[in-house]
C-alpha positions in Angstrom: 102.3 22.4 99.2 102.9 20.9 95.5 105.4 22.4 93.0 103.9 25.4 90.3 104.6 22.7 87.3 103.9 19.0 88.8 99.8 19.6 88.6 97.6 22.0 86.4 94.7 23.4 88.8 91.0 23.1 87.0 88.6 25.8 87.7 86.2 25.1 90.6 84.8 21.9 89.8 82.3 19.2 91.9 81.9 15.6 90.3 80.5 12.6 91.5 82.8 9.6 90.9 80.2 6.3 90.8 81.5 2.8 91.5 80.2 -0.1 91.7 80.8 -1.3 88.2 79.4 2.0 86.6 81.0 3.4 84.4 82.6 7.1 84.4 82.3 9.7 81.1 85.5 9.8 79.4 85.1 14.0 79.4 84.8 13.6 83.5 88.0 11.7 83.4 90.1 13.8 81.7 89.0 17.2 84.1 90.2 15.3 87.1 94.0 14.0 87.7 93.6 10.8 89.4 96.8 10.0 90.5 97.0 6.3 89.3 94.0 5.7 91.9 90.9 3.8 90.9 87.2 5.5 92.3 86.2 3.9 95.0 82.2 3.7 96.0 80.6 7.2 96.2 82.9 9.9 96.2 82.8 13.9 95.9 85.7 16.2 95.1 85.5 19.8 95.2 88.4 21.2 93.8 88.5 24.6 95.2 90.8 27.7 94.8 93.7 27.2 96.7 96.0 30.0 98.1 99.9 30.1 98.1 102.3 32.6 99.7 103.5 34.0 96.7 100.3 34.6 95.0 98.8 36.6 98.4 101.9 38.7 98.3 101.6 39.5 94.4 98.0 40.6 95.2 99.5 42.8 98.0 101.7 44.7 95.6 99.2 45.0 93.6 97.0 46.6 95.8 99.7 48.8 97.5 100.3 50.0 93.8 96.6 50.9 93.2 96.9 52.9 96.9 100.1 54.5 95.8 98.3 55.6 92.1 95.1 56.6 93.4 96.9 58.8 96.5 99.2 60.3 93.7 95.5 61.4 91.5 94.3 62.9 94.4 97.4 65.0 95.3 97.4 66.1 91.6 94.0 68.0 92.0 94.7 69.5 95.4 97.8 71.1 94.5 95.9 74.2 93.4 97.5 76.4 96.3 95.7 80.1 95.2 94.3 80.3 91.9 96.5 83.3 89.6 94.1 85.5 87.9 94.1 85.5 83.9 96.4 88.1 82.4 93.6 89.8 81.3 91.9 90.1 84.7 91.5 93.7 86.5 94.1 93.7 88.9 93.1 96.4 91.2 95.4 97.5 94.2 93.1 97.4 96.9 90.0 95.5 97.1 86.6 95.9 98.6 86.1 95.0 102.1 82.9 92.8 102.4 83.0 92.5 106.0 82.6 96.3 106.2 80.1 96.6 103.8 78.1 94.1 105.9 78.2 96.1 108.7 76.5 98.5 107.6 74.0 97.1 106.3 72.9 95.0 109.3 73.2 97.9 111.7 71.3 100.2 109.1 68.3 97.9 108.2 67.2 97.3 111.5 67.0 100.7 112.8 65.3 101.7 110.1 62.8 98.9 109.3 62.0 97.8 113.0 58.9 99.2 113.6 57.6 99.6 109.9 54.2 97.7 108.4 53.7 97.0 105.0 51.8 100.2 103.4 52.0 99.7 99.4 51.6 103.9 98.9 54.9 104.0 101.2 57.0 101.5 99.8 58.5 103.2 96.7 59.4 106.2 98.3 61.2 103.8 100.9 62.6 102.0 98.9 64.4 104.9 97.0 65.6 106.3 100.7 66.6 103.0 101.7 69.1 102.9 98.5 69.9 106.6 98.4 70.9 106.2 102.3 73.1 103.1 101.8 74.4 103.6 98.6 76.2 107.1 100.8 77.1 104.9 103.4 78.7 102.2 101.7 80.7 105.4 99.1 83.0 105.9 102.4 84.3 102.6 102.6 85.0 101.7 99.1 88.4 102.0 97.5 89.6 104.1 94.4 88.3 103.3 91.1 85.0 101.5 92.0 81.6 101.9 91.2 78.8 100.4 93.4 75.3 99.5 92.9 72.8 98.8 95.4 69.3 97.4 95.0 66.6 97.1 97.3 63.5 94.7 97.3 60.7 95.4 99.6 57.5 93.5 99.8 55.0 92.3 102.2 55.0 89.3 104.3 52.4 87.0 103.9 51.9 82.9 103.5 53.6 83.1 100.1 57.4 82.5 99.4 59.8 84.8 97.3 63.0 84.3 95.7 65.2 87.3 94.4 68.2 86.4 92.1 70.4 88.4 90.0 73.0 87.2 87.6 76.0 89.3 86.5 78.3 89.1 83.8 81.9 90.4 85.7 85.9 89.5 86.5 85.8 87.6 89.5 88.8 88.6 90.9 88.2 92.4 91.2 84.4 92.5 91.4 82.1 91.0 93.9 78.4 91.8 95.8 76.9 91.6 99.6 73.8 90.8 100.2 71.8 91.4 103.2 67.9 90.2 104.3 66.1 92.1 107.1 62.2 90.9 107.9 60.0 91.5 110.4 56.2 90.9 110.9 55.2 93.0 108.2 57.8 93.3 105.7 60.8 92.1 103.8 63.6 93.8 102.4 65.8 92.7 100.6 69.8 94.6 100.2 72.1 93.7 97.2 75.5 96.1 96.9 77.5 95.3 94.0 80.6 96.4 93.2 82.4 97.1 90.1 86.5 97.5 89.4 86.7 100.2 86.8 90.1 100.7 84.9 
């Protein structure tokens, strides 16, 4: 191994030395330190890069630093714990349990649409029972001070797809929806409850 100041490394470099009485380009002479040793014949140097002990352990640091920065980004965004609501969010004491609300509409649906085919002069009186009948059923579960909304979707089931969406403008922390699919042969149907925190 040489010393960092007795010999200044070129970038990778290939050159053919030629002997033989030829002569050498004064800009290939200066590129490559010959050591006070005359060319012999036909020779090829490839100066290379070459590695020393304390460069590989300044690119260690380095990359343990990068590790350390990158590991110390990511624990920055996951440090969200639970997300506090705004100050001028609903705060409401008790809120709505989904789970039960869900409940009732999968054991509902089914016993009421199991056997049913698609008749269009039925549907919109069905439709309104359907919604009358949940809308009382989910009324005993909810809490204090919320309003509920339920709408029903009914159609017939053929070749073609459907896509029902709804978009609401709400607070996020106190208000919230279930919905609910139920198809058979026939028929869709389609459940959305939503409900609403009033103050």
């Amino acid at each position: 191994m040489t010393s960092k100041g007795s010999v200044k490394r070129a970038s990778v470099v290939s050159v053919r030395l030629v002997g033989n009485g030829e002569t050498m380009d004064k800009s290939v002479q200066r590129l490559i330190p010959v050591r006070n040793k005359l060319p012999l014949g036909n020779v090829s140097i490839t100066n290379q890069a070459s590695w020393s002990i304390s460069g590989l352990l300044a690119v260690q640091r380095m990359k343990k630093n990068l590790k350390e920065r990158r590991a110390q980004k990511v624990a920055k965004k996951i440090e969200i714990v639970e997300p506090q609501p705004p100050s001028f969010a609903s705060r409401p004491p008790e809120k709505v349990q989904l789970s039960a609300i869900r409940r009732i509409l999968e054991g509902y649906l089914p016993l009421q649409l199991a056997q049913m085919t698609y008749d269009p002069t039925k549907v919109p009186s069905l439709v309104k029972e359907i919604s009358e009948e949940v809308r009382s059923q989910v009324k005993r579960v909810l809490p204090a001070r919320y309003k509920m909304l339920c709408v029903v979707t009914m159609g017939e089931r053929g070749q073609e797809d459907i896509t029902v969406v709804s978009r609401c403008l709400w607070d996020p922390h106190a208000d919230n929806y279930v919905p609910y699919l139920y198809q058979n042969d026939s028929i869709f149907c389609v459940v959305s409850v939503y409900t609403v925190f009033c103050e």
